[in-house]
DOTIFI-183584 format. One record per residue (C-alpha): residue in one letter; x, y, z. Coordinates in steps of 0.25 Angstrom, whole numbers, padded with zeros to 4 digits, always signed. Each point is the difference from the previous one (the first is absolute). Last residue first. Layout:
N
AXYZ
...
END
This chain:
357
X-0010+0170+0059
X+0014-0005+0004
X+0007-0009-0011
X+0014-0007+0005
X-0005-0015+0001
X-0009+0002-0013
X+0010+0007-0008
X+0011-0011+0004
X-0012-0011-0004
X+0001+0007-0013
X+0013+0001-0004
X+0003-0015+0005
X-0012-0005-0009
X+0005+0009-0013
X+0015-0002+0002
X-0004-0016+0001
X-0009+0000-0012
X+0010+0007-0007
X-0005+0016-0005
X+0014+0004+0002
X+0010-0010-0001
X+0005-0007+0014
X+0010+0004+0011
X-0005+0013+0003
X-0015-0005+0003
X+0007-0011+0010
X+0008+0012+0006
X-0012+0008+0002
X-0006-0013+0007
X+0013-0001+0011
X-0003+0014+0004
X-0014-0001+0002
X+0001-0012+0008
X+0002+0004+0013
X-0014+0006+0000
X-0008-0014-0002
X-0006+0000+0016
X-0007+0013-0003
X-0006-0004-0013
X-0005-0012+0005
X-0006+0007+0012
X-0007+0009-0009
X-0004-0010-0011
X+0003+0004-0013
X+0015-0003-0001
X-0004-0016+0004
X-0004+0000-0015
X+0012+0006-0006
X+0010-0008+0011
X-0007-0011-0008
X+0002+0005-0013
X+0015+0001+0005
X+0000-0014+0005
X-0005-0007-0014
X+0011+0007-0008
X+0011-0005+0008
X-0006-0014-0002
X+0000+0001-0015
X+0012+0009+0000
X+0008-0011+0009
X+0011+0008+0005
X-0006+0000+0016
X+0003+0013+0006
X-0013+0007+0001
X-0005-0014+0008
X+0006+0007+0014
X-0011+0009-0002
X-0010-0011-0004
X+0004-0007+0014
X+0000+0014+0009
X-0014+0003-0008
X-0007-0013+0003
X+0000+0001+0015
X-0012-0009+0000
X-0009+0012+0005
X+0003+0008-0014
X-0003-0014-0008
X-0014-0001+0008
X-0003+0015-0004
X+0004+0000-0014
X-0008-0012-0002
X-0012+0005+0005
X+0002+0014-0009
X+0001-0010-0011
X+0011+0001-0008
X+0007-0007+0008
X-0004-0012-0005
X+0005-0002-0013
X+0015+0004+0003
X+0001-0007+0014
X-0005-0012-0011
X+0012+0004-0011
X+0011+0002+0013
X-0004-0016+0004
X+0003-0003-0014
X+0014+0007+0000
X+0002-0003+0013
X+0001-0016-0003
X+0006+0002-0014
X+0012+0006+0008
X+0002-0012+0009
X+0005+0005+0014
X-0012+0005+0006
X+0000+0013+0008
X-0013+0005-0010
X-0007-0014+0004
X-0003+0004+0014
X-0007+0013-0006
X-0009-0011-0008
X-0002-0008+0011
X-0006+0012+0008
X-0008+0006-0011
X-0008-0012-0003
X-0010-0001+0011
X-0012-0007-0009
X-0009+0010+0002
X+0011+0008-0006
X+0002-0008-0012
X-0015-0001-0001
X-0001+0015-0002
X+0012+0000-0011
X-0007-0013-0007
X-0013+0008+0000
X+0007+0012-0005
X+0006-0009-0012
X+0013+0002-0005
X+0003-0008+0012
X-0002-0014-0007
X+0015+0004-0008
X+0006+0003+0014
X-0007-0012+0008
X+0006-0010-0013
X+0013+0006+0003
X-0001-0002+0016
X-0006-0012-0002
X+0013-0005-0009
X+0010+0007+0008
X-0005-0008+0013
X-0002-0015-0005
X+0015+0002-0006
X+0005+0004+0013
X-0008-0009+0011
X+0000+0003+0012
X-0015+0006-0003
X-0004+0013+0006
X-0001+0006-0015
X-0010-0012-0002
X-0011+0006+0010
X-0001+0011-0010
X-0003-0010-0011
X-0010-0008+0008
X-0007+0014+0004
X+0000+0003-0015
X-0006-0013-0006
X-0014+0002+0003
X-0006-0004-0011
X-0007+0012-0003
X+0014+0007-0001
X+0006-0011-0010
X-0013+0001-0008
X+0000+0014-0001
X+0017+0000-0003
X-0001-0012-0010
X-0012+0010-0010
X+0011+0010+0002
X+0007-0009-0008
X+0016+0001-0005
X+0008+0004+0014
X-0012-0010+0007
X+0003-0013-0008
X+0014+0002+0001
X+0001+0002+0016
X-0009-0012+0002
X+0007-0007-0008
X+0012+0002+0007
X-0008-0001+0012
X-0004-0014-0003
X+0013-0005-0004
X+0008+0004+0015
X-0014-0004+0006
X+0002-0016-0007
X+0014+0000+0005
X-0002+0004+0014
X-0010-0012+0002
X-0015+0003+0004
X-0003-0003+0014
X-0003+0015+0002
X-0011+0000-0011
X-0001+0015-0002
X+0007+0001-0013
X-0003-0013-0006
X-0016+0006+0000
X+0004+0013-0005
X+0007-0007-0012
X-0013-0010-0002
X-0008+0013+0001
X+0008+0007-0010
X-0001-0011-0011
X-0016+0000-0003
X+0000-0003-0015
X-0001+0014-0002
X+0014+0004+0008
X+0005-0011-0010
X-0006+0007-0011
X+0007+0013+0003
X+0015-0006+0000
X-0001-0008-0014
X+0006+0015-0005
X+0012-0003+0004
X+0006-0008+0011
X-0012-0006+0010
X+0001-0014-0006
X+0014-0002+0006
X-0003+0004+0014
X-0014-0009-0001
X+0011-0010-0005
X+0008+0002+0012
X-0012-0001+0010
X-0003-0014-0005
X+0017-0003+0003
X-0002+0005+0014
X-0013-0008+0001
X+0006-0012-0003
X+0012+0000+0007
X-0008+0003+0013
X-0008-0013-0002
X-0015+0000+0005
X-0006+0007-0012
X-0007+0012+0003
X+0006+0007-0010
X-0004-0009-0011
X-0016+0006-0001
X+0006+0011-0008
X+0007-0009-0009
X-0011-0007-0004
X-0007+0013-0001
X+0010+0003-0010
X-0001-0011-0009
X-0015-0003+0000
X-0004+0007-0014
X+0012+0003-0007
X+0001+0014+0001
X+0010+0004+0012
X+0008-0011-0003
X+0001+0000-0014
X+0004+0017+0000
X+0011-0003+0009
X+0006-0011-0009
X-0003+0009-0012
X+0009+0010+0007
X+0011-0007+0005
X+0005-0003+0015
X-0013-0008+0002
X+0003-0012-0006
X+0012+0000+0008
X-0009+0003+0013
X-0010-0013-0005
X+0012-0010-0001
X+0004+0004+0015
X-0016-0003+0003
X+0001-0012-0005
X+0014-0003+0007
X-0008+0003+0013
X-0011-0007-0002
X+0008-0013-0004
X+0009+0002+0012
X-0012+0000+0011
X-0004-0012-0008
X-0017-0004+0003
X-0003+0009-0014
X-0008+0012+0002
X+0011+0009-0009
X-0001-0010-0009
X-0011+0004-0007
X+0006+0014-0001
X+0011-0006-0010
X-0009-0009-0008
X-0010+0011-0003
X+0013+0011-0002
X+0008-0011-0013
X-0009+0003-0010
X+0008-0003-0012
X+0001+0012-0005
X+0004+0006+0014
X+0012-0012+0003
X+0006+0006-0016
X-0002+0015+0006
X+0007-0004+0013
X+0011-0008-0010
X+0004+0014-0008
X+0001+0008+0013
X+0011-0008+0005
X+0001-0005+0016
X-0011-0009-0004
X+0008-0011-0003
X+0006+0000+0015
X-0016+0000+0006
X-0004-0010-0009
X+0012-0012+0002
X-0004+0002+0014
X-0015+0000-0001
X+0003-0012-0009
X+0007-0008+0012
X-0009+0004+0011
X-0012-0007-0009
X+0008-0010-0005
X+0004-0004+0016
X-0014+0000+0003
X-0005-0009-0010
X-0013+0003-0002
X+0004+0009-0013
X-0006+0013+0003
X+0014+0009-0004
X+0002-0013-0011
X-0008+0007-0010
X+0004+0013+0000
X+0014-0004-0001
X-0004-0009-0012
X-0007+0013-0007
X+0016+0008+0006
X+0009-0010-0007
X+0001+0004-0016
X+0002+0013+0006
X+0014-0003+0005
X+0003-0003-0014
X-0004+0011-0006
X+0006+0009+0011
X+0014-0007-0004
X-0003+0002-0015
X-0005+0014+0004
X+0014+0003+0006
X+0007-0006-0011
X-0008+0009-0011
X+0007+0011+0007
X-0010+0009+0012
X-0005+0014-0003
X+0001+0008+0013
X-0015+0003+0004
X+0000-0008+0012
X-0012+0006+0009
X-0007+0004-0013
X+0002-0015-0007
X-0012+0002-0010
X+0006+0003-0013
X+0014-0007-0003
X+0001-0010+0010
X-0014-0004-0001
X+0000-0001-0016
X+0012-0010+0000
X-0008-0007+0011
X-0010-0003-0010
X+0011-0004-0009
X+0006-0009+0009
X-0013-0007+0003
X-0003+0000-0015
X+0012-0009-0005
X+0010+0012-0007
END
């Protein structure tokens, strides 16, 4: 065994943890040979040729689609000539460079060399300002990419939330680049408290409660996730508000796309547990819409409605208005085993509907 096929030998077997199947002597023979191409690659990606250039970042991106060949472009130092080219005068070179840099990116040693090689990810930090749409959607990829696992709180460190809240509130922005930039968003909040504070002080919110108006489907259920996850925070609840949010979101309880209402159901959720939030929801009518609500089948979303009804419960006006549905949440506790999340929640807001003092 020549030792570029047995380095890779030792590869497959020990260090593949996104591909952990053992590969046939075959398969490695066939990655062996690939491998033998990437330090040429790597090369020819800053060739003054434009055509080489385009044509090696080609070549490189449909190599890369194996783990094996990302750690081979790694040890040979494939990231400075990558982000180099993401200033070249080529929209299409940028582009392609940073399509390289998200496959790196969908392993871990690829995450952990962008985040601390000195230059990499500043690099990439400064490319979402570039003029070409499809570059900047496919930079916001990678930052989506990077954020998976445990590479998540170093990107927040390296200053990522503020480039996300930024592509959030730019209304010339393209649909694509928000649609990405909320999902990360979204995953850097549900795993760091550290992304919520800096998501809140960026000001984020009100652009996010300004989304759920949008005509737009996907741009919609994303904010509205992202909002919900954001509004574990009190701040985030009171900006909401601030923000007029209780309106769209009771809107968004008739719409046809189930995901739609279930993430709109999650921010109702959070922010009527404020006395304030209680209050706008009562005034919106919210009650006959969340009443209605009690016969959707999804659990995740039926569940969200009846700990809202719970919340409303405590309000007098809230309380009044919610009476007919007394009858309708004992049968929901009925239906489910006892001490079930959703027995629990509609037992409860039952109690709190029918309690007198």
């Amino acid at each position: 065994m020549d030792p570029i096929e047995a380095n890779l030998h030792h590869i497959v077997s020990h260090s593949c943890q996104a591909n952990p199947k053992a590969l046939d002597m075959d398969s490695v023979n066939a990655i062996a040979f690939e491998a033998r191409g990437i330090p040429k690659l790597i090369r020819l990606i800053t060739h003054e040729d434009l055509t080489h250039r385009l044509d090696a970042l080609s070549v490189m991106y449909n190599q890369l689609s194996r783990h094996e060949l990302i750690v081979r472009a790694l040890q040979h130092d494939a990231l400075p000539s990558l982000i180099s080219l993401l200033s070249d005068e080529e929209p299409m070179c940028r582009q392609r460079s940073a399509a390289v840099l998200a496959r790196i990116a969908l392993i871990y040693s690829g995450r952990t060399a962008i985040l601390s090689k000195p230059g990499v990810f500043p690099t990439l930090l400064q490319a979402t300002s570039d003029p070409h749409p499809e570059v900047r959607v496919t930079v916001f990829t990678c930052f989506y990419n990077v954020c998976q696992g445990p590479s998540l709180s170093l990107a927040v460190q390296q200053g990522l939330i503020p480039i996300l809240a930024r592509c959030i509130a730019d209304a010339g922005e393209t649909v694509e680049c928000k649609v990405v930039t909320l999902e990360t968003l979204q995953m850097c909040a549900e795993k760091s408290l550290a992304a919520i504070t800096e998501a809140i002080d960026e000001g984020v919110i009100p652009h996010l409660a300004a989304l759920l108006a949008s005509d737009n489907i996907d741009l919609i259920e994303k904010a509205a996730e992202a909002l919900a996850t954001l509004c574990t925070d009190d701040r985030a609840k009171e900006a909401a508000l601030d923000a007029g949010c209780i309106e769209p979101l009771v809107t968004l309880l008739h719409h046809e796309d189930q995901v739609l209402r279930i993430n709109a159901s999650s921010v109702l959720l959070a922010v009527s547990i404020l006395e304030r939030g209680q209050a706008e929801a009562i005034a919106a009518e919210a009650c006959t819409v969340l009443m209605m609500c009690l016969k959707e089948e999804n659990l995740m979303l039926l569940m969200n409605v009846i700990k809202t009804i719970g919340n409303l419960a405590v309000n007098p006006q809230g309380k009044a208005q919610l009476q007919p549905c007394v009858d309708r949440l004992e049968t929901i506790a009925s239906q489910f085993p006892e001490d079930s999340i959703i027995e629990a929640s509609a037992t409860e807001a039952s109690r709190l509907l029918t309690w007198t003092p």
